[in-house]
C-alpha positions as CSV (number, residue, x, y, z in Angstrom):
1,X,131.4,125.2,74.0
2,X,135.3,125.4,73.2
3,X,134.1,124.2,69.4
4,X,131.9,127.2,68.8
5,X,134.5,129.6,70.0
6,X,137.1,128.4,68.1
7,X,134.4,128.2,65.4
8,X,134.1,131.9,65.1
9,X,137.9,132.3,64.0
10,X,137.3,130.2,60.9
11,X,136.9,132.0,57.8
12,X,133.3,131.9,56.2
13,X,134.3,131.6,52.7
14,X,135.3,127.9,51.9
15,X,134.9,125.8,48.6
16,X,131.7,123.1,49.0
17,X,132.3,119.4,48.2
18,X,129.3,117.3,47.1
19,X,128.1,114.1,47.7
20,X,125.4,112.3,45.1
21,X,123.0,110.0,46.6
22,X,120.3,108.8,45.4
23,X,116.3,108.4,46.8
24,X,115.0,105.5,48.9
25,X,118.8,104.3,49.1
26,X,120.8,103.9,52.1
27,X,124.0,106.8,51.3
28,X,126.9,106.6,54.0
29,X,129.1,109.7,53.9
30,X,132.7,109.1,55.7
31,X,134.4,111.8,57.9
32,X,137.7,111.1,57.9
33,X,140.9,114.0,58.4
34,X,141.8,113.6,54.7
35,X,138.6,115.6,54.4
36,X,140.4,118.6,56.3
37,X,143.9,118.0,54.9
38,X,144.8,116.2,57.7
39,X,147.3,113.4,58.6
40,X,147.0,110.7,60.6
41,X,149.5,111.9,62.6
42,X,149.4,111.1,66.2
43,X,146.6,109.2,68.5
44,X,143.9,107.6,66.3
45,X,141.0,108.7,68.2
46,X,142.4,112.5,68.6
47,X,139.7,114.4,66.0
48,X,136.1,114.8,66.6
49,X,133.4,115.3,64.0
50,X,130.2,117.7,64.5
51,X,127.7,118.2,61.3
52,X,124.6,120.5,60.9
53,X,122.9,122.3,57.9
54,X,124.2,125.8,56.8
55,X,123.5,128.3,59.3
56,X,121.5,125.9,61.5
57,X,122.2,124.3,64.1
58,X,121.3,120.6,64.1
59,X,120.7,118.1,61.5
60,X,117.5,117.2,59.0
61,X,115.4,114.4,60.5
62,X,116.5,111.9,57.7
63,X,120.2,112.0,58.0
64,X,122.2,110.4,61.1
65,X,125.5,111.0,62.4
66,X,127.4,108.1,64.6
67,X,131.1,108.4,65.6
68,X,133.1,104.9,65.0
69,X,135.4,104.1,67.9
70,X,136.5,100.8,65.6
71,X,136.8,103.2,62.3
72,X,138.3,106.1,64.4
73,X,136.1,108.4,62.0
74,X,132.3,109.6,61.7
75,X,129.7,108.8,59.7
76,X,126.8,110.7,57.7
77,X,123.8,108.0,56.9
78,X,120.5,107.4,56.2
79,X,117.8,107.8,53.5
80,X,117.0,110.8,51.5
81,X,113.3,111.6,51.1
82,X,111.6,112.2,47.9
83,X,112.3,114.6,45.4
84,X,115.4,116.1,44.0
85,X,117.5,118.4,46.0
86,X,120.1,120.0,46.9
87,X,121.2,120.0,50.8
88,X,124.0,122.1,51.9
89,X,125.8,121.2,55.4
90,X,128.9,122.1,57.5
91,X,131.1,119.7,58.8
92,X,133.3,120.8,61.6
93,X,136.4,119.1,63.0
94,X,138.3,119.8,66.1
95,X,142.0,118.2,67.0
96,X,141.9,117.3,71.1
97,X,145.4,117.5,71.1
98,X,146.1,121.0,69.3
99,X,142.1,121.9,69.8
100,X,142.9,123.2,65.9
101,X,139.8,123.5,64.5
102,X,138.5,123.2,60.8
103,X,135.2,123.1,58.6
104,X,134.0,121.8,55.4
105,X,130.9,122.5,53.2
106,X,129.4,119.4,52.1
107,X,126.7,119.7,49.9
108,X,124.4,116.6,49.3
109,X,122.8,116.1,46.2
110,X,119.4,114.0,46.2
111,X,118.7,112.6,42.7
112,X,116.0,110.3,41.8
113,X,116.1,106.4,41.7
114,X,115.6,104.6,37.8
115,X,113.3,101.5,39.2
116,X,113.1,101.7,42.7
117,X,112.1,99.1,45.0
118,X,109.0,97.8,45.6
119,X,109.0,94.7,47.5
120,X,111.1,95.0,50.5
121,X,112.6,92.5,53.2
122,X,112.8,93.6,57.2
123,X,115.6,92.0,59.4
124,X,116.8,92.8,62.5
125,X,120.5,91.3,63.7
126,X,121.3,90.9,67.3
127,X,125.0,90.6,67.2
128,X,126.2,93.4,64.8
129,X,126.0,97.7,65.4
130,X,125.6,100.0,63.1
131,X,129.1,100.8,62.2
132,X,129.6,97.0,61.3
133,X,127.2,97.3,58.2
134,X,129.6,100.4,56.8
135,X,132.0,97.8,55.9
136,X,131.5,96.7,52.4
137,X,132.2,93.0,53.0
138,X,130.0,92.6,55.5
139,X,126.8,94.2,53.6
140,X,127.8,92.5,50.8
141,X,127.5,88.9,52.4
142,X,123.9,89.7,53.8
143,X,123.2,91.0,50.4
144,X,124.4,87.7,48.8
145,X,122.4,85.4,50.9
146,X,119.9,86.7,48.9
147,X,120.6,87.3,45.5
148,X,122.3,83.8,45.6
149,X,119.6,81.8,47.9
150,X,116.7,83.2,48.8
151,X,115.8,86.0,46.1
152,X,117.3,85.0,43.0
153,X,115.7,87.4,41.1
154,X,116.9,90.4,43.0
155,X,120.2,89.5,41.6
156,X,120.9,93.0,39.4
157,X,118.5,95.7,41.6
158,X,118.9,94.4,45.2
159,X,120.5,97.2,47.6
160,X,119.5,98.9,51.2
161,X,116.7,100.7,51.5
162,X,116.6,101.7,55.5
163,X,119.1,101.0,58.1
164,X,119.8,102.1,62.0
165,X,120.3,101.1,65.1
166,X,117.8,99.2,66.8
167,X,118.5,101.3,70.2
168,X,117.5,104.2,68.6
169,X,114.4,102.8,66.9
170,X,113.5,101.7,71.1
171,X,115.4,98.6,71.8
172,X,117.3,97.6,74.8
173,X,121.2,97.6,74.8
174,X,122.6,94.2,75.8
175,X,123.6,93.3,79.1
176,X,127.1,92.2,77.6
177,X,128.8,95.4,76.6
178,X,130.8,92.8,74.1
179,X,127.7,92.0,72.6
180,X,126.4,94.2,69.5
181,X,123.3,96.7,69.7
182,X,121.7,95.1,67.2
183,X,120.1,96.9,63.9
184,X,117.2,97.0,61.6
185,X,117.9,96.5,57.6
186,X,115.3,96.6,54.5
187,X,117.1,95.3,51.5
188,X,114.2,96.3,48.5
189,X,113.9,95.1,45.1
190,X,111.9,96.0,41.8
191,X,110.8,92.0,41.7
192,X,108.0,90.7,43.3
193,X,108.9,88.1,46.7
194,X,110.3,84.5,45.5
195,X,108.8,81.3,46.4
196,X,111.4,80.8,49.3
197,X,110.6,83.9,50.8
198,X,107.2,83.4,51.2
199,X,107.8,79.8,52.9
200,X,110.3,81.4,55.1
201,X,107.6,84.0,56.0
202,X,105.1,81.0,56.7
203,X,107.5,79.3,58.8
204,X,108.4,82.7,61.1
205,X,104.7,83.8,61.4
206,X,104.5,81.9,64.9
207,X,106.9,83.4,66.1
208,X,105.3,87.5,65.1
209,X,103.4,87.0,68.5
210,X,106.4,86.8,70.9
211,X,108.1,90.1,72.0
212,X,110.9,90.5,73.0
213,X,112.1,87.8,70.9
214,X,115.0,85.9,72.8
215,X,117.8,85.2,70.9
216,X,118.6,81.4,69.6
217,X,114.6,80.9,70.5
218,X,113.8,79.4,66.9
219,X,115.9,77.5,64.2
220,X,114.7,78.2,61.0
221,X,115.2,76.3,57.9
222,X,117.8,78.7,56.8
223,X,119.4,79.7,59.5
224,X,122.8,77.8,58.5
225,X,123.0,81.1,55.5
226,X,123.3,83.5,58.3
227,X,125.0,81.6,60.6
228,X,127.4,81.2,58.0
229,X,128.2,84.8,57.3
230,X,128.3,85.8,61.1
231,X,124.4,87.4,61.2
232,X,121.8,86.2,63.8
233,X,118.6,87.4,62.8
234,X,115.6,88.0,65.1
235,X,112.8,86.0,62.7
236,X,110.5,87.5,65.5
237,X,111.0,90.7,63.3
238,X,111.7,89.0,60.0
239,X,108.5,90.6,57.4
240,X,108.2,90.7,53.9
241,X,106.7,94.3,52.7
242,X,104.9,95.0,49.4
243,X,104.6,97.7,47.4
244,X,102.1,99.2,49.5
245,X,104.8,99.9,52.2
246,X,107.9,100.2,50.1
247,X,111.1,102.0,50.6
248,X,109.0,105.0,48.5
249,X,106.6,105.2,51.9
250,X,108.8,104.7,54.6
251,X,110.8,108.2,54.0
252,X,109.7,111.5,55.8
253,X,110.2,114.6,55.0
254,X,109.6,117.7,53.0
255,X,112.0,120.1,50.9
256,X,111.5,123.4,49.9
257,X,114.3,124.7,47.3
258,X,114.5,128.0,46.3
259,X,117.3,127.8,43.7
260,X,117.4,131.8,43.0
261,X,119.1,132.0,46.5
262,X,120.4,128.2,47.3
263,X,118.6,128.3,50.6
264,X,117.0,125.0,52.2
265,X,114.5,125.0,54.5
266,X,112.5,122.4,56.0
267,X,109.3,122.1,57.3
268,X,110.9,120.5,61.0
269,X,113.3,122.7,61.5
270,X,112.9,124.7,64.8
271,X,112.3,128.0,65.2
272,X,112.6,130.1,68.7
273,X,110.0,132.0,69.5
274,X,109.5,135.7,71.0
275,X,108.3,136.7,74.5
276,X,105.4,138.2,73.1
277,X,104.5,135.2,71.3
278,X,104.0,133.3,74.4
279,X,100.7,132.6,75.3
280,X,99.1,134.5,78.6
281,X,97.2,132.6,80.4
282,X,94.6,134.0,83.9
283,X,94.4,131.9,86.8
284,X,91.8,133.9,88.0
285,X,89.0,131.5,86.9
286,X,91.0,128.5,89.0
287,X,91.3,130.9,91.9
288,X,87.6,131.6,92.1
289,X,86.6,128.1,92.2
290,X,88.8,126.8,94.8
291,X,87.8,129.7,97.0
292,X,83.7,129.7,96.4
293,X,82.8,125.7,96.2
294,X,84.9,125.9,100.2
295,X,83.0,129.5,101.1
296,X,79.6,127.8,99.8
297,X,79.6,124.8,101.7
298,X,80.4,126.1,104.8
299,X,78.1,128.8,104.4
300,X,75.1,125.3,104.2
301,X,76.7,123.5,106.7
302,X,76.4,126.9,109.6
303,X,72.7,127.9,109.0
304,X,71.5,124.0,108.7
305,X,73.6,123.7,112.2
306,X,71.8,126.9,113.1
307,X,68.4,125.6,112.2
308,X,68.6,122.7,114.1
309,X,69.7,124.6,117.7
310,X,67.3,127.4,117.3
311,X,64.2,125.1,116.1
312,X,65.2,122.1,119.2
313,X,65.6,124.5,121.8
314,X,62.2,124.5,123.6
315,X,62.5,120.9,123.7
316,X,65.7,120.8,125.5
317,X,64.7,123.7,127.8
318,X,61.4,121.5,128.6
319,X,63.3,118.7,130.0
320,X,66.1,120.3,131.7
321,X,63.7,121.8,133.8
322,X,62.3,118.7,134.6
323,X,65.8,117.3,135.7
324,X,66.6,120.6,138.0
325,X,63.3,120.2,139.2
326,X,63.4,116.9,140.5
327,X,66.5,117.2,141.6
328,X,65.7,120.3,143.8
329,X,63.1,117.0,145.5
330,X,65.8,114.8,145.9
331,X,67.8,116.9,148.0
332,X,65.4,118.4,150.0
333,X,64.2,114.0,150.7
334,X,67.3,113.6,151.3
335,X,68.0,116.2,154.1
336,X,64.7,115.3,155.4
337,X,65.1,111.7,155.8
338,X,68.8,112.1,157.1
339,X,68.0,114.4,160.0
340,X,65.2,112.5,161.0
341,X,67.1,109.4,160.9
342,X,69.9,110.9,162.8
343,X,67.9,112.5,165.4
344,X,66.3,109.2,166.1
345,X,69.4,107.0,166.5
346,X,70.2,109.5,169.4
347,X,66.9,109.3,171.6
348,X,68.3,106.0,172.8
349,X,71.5,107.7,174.1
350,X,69.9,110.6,175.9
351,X,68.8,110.1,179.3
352,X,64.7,109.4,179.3
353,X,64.3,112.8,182.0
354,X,65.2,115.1,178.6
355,X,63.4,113.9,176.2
356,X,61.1,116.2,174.4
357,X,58.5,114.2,173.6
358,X,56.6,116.9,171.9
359,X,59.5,117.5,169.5
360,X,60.1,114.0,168.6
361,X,55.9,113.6,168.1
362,X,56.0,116.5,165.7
363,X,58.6,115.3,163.3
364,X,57.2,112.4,162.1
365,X,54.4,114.5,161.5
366,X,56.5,116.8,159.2
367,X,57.6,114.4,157.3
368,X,54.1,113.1,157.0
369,X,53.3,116.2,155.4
370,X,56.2,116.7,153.5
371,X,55.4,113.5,151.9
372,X,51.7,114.2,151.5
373,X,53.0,117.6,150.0
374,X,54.9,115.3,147.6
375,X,52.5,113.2,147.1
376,X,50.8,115.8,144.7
377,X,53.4,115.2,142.1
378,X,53.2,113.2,139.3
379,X,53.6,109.7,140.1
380,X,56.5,109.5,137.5
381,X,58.0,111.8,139.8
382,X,58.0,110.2,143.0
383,X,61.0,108.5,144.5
384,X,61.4,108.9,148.0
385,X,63.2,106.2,149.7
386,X,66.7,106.1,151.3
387,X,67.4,102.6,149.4
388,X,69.8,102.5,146.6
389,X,66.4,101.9,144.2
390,X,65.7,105.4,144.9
391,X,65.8,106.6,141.7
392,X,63.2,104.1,140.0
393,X,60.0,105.3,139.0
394,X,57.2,103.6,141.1
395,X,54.3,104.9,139.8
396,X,51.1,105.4,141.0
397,X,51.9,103.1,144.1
398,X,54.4,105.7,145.6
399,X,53.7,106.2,149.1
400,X,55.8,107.9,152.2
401,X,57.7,105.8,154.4
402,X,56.4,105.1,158.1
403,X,57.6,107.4,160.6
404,X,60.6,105.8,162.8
405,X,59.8,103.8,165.7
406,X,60.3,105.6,169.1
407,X,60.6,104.0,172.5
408,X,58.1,104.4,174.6
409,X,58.8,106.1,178.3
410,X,60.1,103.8,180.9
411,X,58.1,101.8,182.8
412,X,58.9,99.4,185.8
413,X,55.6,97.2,185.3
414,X,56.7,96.3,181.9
């Protein structure tokens, strides 16, 4: 936030420096603070680098930006697309410890490649980042293993068609921070693959099935070139590409120049939108549905309930009749056969002058005619005994228990 308000003070009008780089070729672009008539002065590590496209705020899709903590500057890389252009960006650097802030115009200038490749070579190193390849030595070397050993005949045209880190193109880091990142190279050439190559290919093919490929898993026939330079290469990754997939397809991309007024617009770049360009959309649909499937089923499910009690109910009225009925019997046998019991018991105990022997006669013949009263019943119905069985069905052999047995009146002759 601090950089775009000190951005605002700087002065709009400042003179453009270009950079020529050429298409389907990897262009690096150094930020250094010679750039901004700066010095050295002072802690290495004290300027920061931020680049976008004129009056935009982010870069095109093709060209990277990577601050190097072992350079102490930033760098612009990657691979133009096709056809000429023009591509003007601002570059702006901030001091940490004056927070002085400074821009640049850069303007890159995409011309076209005389013979570009068409047979390319894919690598990907484990132990090196992205940085590393910036240094000239270093490219070099991987470039000579080639022209001297394996591609001869790339001698004269042999240069870098793609690089970047293989993080960013969805590796893992390493689990040793020491260890480098790792990055993917295509080194391209106008001349078709040498004999060498294509046995090297042969030998690697294996090896195409195994992912993630670990590192030292296969020894190749030339791995003492590599090993020699300081490069271990992933032959899991190692392919050979023809002109089919060349550096000329592999570039994204398209530019629009309008050279009247040196504007340059892309196809990517994003625009915001307005509030009325945001779509509307009615949940009222979603809101009926949830609410009619739930009113619906409940609806089925309360009239076939409904159905069911008013169509069953003369059923169920039938037999609890039946139950009330006979259990209106059982309690009436009951209070029958208890008193009668009961009563009896006693005649013992009472004194033989006040005994009514008229009363005790007609009881049994009560309950004679109770149970000839209940005898009318349907023989399903009938369960008169005091036993705990009382409540099984005896059937059409029902019949009333015999009255109890009374004592006859005393007698001296017996």
């Amino acid at each position: 936030m601090l950089l775009y308000t000190v951005l605002l003070t700087i002065p709009a009008l400042t003179l453009a420096k270009d950079a020529n780089i050429l298409m389907t070729e990897v262009f690096t672009i150094p930020l250094e603070p010679l750039m901004f008539n700066w010095t050295h002065e002072g802690p290495k590590n004290q300027f920061v680098y931020q680049a976008s496209l004129l009056n935009a705020p982010d870069l095109p899709s093709w060209i990277n930006y990577i601050y190097s903590e072992q350079h102490h500057c930033g760098y612009l890389f990657g691979v133009p697309p096709e056809g000429p252009a023009t591509v003007p960006l601002e570059v702006v650097a901030l001091n940490k410890e004056t927070y002085e802030t400074r821009a640049e115009n850069l303007d890159i200038i995409v011309s076209q490649k005389l013979n570009p490749a068409r047979y390319e070579i894919h690598l990907k190193i484990d132990n090196v980042n992205v940085e590393d390849m910036f240094e000239a030595e270093r490219m070099d070397a991987l470039k000579g293993i080639f022209a001297k050993e394996l591609w001869q005949e790339s001698a004269f045209d042999l240069y870098v068609t793609f690089l970047n880190s293989a993080v960013e193109l969805g590796a893992r880091k390493p689990m040793n921070p020491d260890e480098g990142e790792g990055v993917v190279v295509r080194l391209g050439s106008e001349f078709p693959f040498s004999a060498k190559l294509l046995e090297l290919q042969e030998e690697v093919r294996p090896l195409w099935k195994i992912y993630p490929c670990p590192r030292d898993f296969k020894r190749t026939s030339v791995e003492i070139y590599f090993k020699e330079a300081g490069f271990a290469i992933d032959w899991c990754s190692f392919r050979l590409v023809d002109n089919n997939d060349s550096a000329m397809h592999h570039t994204k991309g398209n530019l629009v120049i309008n050279e009247e007024e040196y504007k340059y617009e892309r196809d990517d770049i994003w625009h915001s939108i307005s509030k009325e360009d945001v779509p509307m959309r009615s949940y009222m649909h979603e809101l009926f549905i949830s609410l009619l499937i739930p009113a619906i089923v409940l609806i089925v499910l309360g009239l076939f309930l409904s159905f069911l009690l008013c169509f069953e109910h003369d059923d169920l009225e039938n037999e609890d009749e039946i139950y009330f009925h006979n259990l209106f019997h059982i309690c009436t046998d009951y209070y029958y056969n208890h008193y009668i019991y009961t009563r009896a018991s006693r005649v013992e105990d009472i004194p033989p002058e006040r005994i009514n022997y008229s009363e005790t006669i007609h009881r049994p013949v009560e309950k004679t005619n109770s149970y000839n009263r209940d005898a009318n019943l349907s023989p399903d119905l009938c369960s008169h005994s005091n036993s705990p069985d009382a409540t099984i069905t005896r059937g059409i052999h029902c019949r009333p228990s015999p009255p109890p047995y009374v004592r006859p009146k005393y007698r001296p002759d017996l």
